[in-house]
C-alpha positions as CSV (number, residue, x, y, z in Angstrom):
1,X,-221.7,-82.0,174.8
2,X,-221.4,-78.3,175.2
3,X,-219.7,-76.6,172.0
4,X,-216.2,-74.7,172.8
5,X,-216.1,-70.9,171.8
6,X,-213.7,-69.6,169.9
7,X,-211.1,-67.6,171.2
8,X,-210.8,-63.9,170.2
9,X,-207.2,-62.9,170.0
10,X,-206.4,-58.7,169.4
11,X,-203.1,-57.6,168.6
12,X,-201.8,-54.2,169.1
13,X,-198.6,-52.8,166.6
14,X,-196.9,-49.8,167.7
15,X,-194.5,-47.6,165.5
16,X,-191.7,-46.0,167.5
17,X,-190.5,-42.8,165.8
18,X,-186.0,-43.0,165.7
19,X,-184.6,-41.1,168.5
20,X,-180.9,-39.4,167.6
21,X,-178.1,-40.2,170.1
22,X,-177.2,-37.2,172.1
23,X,-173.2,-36.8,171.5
24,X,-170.5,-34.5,173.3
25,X,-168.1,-33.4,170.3
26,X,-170.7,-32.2,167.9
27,X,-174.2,-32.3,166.7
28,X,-175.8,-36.1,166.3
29,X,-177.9,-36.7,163.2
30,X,-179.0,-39.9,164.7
31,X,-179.0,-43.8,163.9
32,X,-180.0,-44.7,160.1
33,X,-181.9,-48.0,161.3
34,X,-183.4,-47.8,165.1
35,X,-184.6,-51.4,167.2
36,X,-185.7,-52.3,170.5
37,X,-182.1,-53.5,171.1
38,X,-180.6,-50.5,169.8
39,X,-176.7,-50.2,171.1
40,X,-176.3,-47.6,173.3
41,X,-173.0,-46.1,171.0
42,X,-171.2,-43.1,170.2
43,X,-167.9,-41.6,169.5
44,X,-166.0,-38.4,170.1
45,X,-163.6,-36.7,168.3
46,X,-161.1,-34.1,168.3
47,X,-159.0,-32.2,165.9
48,X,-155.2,-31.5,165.7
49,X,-153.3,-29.4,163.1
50,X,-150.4,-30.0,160.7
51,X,-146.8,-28.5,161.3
52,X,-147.0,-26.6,157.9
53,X,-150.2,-23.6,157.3
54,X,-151.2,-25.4,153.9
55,X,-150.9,-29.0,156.0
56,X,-153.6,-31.4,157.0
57,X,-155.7,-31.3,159.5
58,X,-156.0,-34.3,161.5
59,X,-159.5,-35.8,163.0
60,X,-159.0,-38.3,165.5
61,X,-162.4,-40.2,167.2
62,X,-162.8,-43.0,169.8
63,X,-165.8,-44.8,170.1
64,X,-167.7,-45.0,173.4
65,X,-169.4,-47.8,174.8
66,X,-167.9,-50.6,172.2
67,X,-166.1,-52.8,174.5
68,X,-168.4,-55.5,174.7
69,X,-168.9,-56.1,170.6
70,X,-165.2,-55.7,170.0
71,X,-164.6,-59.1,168.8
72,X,-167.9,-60.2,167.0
73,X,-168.8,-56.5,165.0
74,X,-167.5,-55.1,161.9
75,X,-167.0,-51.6,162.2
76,X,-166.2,-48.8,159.9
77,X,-165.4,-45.2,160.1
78,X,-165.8,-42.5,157.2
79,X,-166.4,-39.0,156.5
80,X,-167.5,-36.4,154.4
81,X,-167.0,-33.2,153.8
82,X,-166.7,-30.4,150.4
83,X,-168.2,-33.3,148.4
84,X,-165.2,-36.0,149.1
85,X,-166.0,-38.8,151.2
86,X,-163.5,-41.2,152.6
87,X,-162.5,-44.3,155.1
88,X,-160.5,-43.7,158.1
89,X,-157.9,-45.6,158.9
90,X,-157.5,-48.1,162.5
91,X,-155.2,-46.8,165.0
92,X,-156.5,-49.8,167.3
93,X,-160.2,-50.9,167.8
94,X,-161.9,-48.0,169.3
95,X,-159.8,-45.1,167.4
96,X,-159.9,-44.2,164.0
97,X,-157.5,-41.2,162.3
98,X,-158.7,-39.5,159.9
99,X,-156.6,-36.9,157.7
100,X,-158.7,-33.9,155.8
101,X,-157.3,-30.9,153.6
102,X,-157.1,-27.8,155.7
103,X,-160.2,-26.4,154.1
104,X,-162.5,-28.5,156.7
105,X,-161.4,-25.6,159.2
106,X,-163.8,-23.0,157.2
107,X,-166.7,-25.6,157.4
108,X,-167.8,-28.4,158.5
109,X,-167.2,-32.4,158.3
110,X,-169.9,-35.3,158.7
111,X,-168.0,-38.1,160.0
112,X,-170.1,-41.2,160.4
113,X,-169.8,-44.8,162.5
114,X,-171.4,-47.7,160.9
115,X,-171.7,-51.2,162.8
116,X,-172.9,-54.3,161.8
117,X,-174.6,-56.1,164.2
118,X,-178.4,-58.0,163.5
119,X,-179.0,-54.9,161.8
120,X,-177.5,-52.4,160.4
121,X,-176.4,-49.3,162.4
122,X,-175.4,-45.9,161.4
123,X,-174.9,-42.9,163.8
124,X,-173.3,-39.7,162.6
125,X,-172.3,-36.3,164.1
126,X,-171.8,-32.5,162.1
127,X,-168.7,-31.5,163.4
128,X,-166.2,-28.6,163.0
129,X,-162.6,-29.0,162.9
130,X,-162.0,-25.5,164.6
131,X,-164.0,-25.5,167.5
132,X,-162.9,-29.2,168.6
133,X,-159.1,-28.7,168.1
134,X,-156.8,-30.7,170.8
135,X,-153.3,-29.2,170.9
136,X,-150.2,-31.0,171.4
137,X,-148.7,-30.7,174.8
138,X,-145.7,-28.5,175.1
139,X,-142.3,-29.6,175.8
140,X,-138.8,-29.6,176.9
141,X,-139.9,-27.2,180.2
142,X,-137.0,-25.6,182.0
143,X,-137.3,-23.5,185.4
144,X,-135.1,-21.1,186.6
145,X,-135.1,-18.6,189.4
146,X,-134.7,-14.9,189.1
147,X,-133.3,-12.8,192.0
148,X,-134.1,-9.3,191.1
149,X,-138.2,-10.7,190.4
150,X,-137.7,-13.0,193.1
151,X,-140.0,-15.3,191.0
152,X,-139.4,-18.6,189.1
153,X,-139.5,-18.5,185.7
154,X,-141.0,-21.1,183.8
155,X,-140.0,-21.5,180.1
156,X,-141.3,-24.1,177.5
157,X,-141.4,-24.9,174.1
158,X,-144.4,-25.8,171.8
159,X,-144.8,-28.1,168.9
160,X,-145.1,-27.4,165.6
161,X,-148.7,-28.0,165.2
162,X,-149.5,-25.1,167.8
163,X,-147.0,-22.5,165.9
164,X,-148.7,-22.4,162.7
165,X,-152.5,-21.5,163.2
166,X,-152.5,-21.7,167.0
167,X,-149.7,-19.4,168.2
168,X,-151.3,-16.5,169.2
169,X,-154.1,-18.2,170.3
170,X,-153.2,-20.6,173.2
171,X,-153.7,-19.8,176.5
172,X,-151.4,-22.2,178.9
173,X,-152.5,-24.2,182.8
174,X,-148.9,-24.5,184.9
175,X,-149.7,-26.6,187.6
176,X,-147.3,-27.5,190.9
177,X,-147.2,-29.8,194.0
178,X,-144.5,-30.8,196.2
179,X,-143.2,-33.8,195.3
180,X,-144.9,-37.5,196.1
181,X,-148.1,-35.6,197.2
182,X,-151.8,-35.7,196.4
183,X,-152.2,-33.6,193.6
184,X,-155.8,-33.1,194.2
185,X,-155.5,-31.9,198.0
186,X,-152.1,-30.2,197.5
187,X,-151.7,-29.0,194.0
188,X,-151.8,-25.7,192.9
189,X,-152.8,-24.3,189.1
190,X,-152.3,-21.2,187.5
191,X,-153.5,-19.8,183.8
192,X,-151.3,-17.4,181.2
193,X,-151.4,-16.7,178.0
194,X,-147.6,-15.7,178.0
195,X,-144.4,-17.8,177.6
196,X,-142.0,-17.9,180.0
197,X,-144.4,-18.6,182.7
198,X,-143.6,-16.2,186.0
199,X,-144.5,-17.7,189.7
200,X,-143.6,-16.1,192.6
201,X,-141.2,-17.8,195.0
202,X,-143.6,-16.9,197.9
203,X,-146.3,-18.9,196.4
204,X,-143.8,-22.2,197.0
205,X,-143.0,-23.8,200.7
206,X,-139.4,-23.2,201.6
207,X,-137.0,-26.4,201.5
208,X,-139.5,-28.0,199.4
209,X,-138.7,-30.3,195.8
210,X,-142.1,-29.3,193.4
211,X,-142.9,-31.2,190.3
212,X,-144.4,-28.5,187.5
213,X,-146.0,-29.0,184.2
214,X,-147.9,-27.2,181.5
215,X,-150.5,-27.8,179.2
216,X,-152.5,-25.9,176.7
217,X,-156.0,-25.2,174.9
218,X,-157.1,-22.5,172.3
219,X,-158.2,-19.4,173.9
220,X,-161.7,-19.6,172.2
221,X,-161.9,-17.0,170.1
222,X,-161.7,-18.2,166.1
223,X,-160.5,-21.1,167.6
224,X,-162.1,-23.6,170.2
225,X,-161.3,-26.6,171.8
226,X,-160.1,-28.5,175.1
227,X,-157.1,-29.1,176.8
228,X,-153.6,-31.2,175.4
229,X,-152.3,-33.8,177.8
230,X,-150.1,-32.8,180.4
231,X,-146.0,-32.1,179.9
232,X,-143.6,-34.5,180.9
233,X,-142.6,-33.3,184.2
234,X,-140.2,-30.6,185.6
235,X,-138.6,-30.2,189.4
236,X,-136.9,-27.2,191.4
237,X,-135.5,-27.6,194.9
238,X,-136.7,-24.2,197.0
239,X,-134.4,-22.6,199.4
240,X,-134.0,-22.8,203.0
241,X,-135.2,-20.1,204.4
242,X,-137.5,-18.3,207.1
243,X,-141.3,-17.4,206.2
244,X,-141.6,-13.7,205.6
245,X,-144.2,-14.0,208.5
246,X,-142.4,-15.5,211.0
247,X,-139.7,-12.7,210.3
248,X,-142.5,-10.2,210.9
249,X,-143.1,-11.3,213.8
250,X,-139.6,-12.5,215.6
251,X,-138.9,-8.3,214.5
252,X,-142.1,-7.6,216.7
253,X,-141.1,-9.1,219.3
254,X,-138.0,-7.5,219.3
255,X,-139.4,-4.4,219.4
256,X,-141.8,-5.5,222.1
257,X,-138.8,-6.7,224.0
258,X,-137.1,-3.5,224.1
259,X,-140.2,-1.3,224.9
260,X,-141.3,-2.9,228.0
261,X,-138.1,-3.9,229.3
262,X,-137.3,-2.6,233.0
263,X,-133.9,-2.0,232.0
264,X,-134.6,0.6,229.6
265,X,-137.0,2.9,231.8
């Protein structure tokens, strides 16, 4: 009977270093606790600023890439900043609000997502308040034609927020279509840094209902930031009338007419 060999078994154990998430609205630090199954999670936030210079400042962040754990993971949402640290509160499961004293705008703020899962997970991101500000859209827009400019003018209002730090520093997107069409084939946009808003009436198709609206971002200069959401919607009705270049040329003809005609030689 022939002895049986033992068998030799190697094993091989391989530390992986943590790798930080990449994020969009400000620089990661990275997860506290890394794993093989390591949820591929972030958040991004924005800023938006009291009505009153010595208000608030408000920090507002959705979570990316959550949907699937909604129902079975604890999640929580704080920051810090000037040595305070505090919760954020639930505007619904993948938003949290955050309000920080108006100092956070002269530095910076480490807000921080924690989940509970097998393990614990906790991805942060440096952010500052002034360079990820989100204004609120403007309002109550209201169009009216002017003869002697022969232009449209476009006037709006802005909220409170954007007339204490951010007046002088919004620039504004109007952007037009005819009515009921595709905004992406037929819609025009045009940027100003001035309210009223001028556009020229030859710029529009005669006989022709538009739909207008407005929306605004800091100009980047001290201040930084994206886009608000769009206005509620304004419409003008254009004028019947005949192209200037079809005028052009029914006068050309005329003149064409009366050159060459027999009856004039």
């Amino acid at each position: 009977m022939v002895a049986s060999r033992p068998v030799l078994c190697t094993y091989f154990f391989i530390l992986l270093p943590a790798v930080a998430a990449d994020s969009g609205s400000g620089a990661p630090i990275g997860w506290e606790i890394t794993a093989d199954g390591e949820p591929d999670i972030t958040f991004k936030c924005f800023s938006q600023l009291a009505d009153q210079l010595d208000g608030d400042v408000f920090l507002t962040c959705h979570i990316l890439g959550m949907e699937m754990y909604l129902n079975e993971t604890p999640i929580h949402f704080t920051v810090c900043y000037e040595n305070k640290h505090q919760a954020c509160s639930v505007e619904n499961q993948l938003e949290y609000k955050c309000s920080l004293q108006n100092i956070v705008l002269y530095g910076s703020v480490n807000a921080c997502l924690t989940i509970q899962m097998e393990q614990r997970y906790k991805y942060c991101q440096n952010l500052k308040a002034k360079e990820i500000i989100k204004p609120e859209a403007p309002f109550d827009l209201n169009v009216t034609y002017q003869e002697k400019e022969d232009a449209y003018l476009v006037q709006f209002s802005i909220p409170p927020s954007s007339q204490t730090y951010l007046r002088e520093h919004l620039m504004y997107e109007m952007a037009y279509c005819p009515e009921n069409a595709n905004w992406t084939m037929s819609g025009n946009t045009k940027t100003s840094t001035n309210v009223p808003f001028p556009l020229l009436r030859k710029e529009f198709q005669p006989d022709t209902k538009y739909e207008l609206k407005v929306r605004s971002k800091p100009r980047n200069g001290f201040f930084k930031g994206s886009w608000s959401e769009w206005s509620a919607s304004a419409y003008i009705q254009t004028a019947r009338g005949v192209p200037e270049e079809t005028s052009t040329l029914v006068h050309h003809d005329i003149l064409l007419y009366f050159s060459f005609s027999p009856k004039l030689l």
